[in-house]
C-alpha positions in Angstrom: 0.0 0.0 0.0 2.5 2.3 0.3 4.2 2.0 -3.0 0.7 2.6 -4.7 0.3 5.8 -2.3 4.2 6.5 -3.3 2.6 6.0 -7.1 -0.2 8.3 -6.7 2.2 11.0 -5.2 4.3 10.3 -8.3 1.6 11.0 -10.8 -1.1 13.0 -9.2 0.4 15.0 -5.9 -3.6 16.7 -5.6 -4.7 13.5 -5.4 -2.7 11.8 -2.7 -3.1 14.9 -0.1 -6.9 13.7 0.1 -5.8 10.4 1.9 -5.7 11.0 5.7 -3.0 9.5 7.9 -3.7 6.6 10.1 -5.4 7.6 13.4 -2.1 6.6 16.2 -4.1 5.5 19.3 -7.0 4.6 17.8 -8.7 1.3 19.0 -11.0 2.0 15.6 -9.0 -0.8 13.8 -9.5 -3.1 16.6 -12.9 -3.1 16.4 -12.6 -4.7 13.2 -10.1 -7.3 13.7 -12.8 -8.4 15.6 -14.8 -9.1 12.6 -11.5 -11.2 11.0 -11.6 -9.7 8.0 -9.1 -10.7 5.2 -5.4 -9.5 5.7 -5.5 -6.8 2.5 -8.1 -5.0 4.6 -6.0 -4.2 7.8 -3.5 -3.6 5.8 -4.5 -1.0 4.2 -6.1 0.7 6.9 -2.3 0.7 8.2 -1.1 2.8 6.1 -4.2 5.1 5.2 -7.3 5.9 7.4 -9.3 6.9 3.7 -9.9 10.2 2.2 -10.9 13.6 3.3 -14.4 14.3 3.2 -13.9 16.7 0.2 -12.2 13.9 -2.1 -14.4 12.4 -4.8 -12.8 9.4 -5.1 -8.3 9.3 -5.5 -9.0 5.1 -6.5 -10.9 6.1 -9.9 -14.0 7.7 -8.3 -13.8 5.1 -5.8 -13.5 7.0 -1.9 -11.9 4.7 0.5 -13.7 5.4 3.4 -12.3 6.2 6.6 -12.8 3.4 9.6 -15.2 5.9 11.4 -17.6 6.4 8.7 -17.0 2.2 7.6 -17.6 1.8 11.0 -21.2 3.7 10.9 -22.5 2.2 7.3 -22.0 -1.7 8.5 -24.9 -3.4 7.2 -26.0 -6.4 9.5 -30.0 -6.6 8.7 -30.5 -10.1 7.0 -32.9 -8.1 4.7 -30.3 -5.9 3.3 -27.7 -8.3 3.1 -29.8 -11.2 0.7 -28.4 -11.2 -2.9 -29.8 -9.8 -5.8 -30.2 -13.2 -7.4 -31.8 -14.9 -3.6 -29.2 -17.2 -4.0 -27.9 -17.1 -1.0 -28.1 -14.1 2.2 -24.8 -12.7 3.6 -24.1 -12.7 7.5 -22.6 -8.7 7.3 -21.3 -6.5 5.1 -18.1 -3.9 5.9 -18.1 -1.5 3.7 -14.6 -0.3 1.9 -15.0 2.1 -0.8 -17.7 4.8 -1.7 -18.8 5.1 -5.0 -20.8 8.0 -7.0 -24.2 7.4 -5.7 -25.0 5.5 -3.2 -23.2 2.2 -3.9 -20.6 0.6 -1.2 -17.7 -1.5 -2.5 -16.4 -3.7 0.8 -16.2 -7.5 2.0 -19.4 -9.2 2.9 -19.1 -12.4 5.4 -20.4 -15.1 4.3 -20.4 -19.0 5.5 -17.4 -20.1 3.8 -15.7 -16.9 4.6 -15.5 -13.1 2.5 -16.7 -11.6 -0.8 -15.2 -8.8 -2.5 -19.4 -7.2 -2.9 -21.1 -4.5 -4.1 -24.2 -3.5 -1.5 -27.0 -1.1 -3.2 -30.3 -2.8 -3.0 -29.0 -5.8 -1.6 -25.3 -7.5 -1.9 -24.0 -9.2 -4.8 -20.6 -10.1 -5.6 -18.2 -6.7 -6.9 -18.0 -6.5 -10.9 -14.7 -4.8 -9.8 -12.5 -7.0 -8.5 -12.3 -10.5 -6.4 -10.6 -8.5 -3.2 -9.1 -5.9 -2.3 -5.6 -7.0 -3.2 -7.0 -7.6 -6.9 -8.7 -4.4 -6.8 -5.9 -1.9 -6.0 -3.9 -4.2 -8.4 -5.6 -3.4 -11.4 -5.8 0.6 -10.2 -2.0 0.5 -10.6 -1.6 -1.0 -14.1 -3.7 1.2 -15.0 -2.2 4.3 -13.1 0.9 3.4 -14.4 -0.5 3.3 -18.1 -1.8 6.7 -17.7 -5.4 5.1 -18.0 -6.7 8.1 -15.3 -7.0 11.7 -15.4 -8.0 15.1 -13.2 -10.3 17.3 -14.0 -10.8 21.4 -12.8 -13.1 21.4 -9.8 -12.9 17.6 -9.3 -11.6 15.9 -6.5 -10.7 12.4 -8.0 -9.3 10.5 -10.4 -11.5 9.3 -13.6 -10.8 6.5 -15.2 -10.3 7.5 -19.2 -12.1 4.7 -20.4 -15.4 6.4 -18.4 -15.1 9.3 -19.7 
C-alpha cells in the first residue's frame, strides 16, 4: 500500500493529499479485527485511514472510506444483506469504498468466509474486483499506463475509459 500511495504521489500530488494519515491510538481498527476480516483490509487501513471528506474518489472515483464512517454504514440486517439473485443471504457487510451514488464497495461475510461485494439494493458479488488486493492491483496497471486523469473542480481520479 505504500508504493501505490508512493505512485499516486508520483503521478497525481492533488490526489494523494486527500488520503488522511492513520489515526495513532485509535482502538478503531481493533474493532474490526474483531470481525476477521481478510489481511489486505488491515492492511490497508495501516497505512491510510481513507480520504478527506472533500475527495471524490483518489481510486478512480472510488473513496476509501475512513474506519469511522466504515464503522457507521456496516450493514447487518439479513434483509439488506440477501443477494440480488436470492441465491444465498450474507451474514454482514463492511463497507470499503464509496462510489458515485450510493453504492458501497467492501467485504461481505459469508459462510465459507468473505466476498469482495457491491451493497445497493441488496449485496451481490463486486463486478470490480475479487478482493481488495486484486482491486488496488488493477488501479496500478492502470495508473501506471496513464489510464486516469483530473479534472478542474474535481476531486478524484476518472478513469479515461469512463469518460
Amino acid at each position: 500500500m505504500n508504493a501505490l500511495i508512493e505512485l499516486i504521489r508520483l503521478k497525481h500530488p492533488e490526489m494523494a493529499d486527500l488520503l488522511q494519515p492513520v489515526m495513532n491510538g485509535s482502538d478503531l481498527l481493533q474493532e474490526f479485527e474483531k470481525m476477521q476480516l481478510p489481511d489486505d483490509y488491515y492492511q490497508t487501513y495501516r497505512v491510510v485511514n481513507g480520504e478527506k471528506e472533500e475527495s471524490d474518489g483518489v481510486f478512480g472515483l472510488h473513496k476509501l472510506l475512513p474506519l469511522e464512517v466504515a464503522l457507521k454504514h456496516i450493514v447487518k440486517d439479513p434483509e439488506e444483506l440477501a443477494n440480488f439473485k436470492g441465491k444465498f443471504t450474507y451474514e454482514l457487510f463492511v463497507p470499503i469504498f464509496q462510489i458515485p451514488g450510493r453504492v458501497l464497495i467492501g467485504y461481505a461475510k459469508k459462510d465459507d468466509g468473505w466476498d469482495f461485494a457491491e451493497y445497493d439494493l441488496g449485496v451481490s458479488p463486486s463486478r470490480y474486483a475479487t478482493s481488495l488486493t486484486d482491486f488496488f492491483q488493477q488501479f496500478k496497471a492502470k495508473l501506471l499506463n496513464d489510464g486516469y486523469a483530473t479534472e478542474s473542480g474535481f476531486k478524484g481520479l476518472i478513469d479515461r475509459d469512463e469518460m
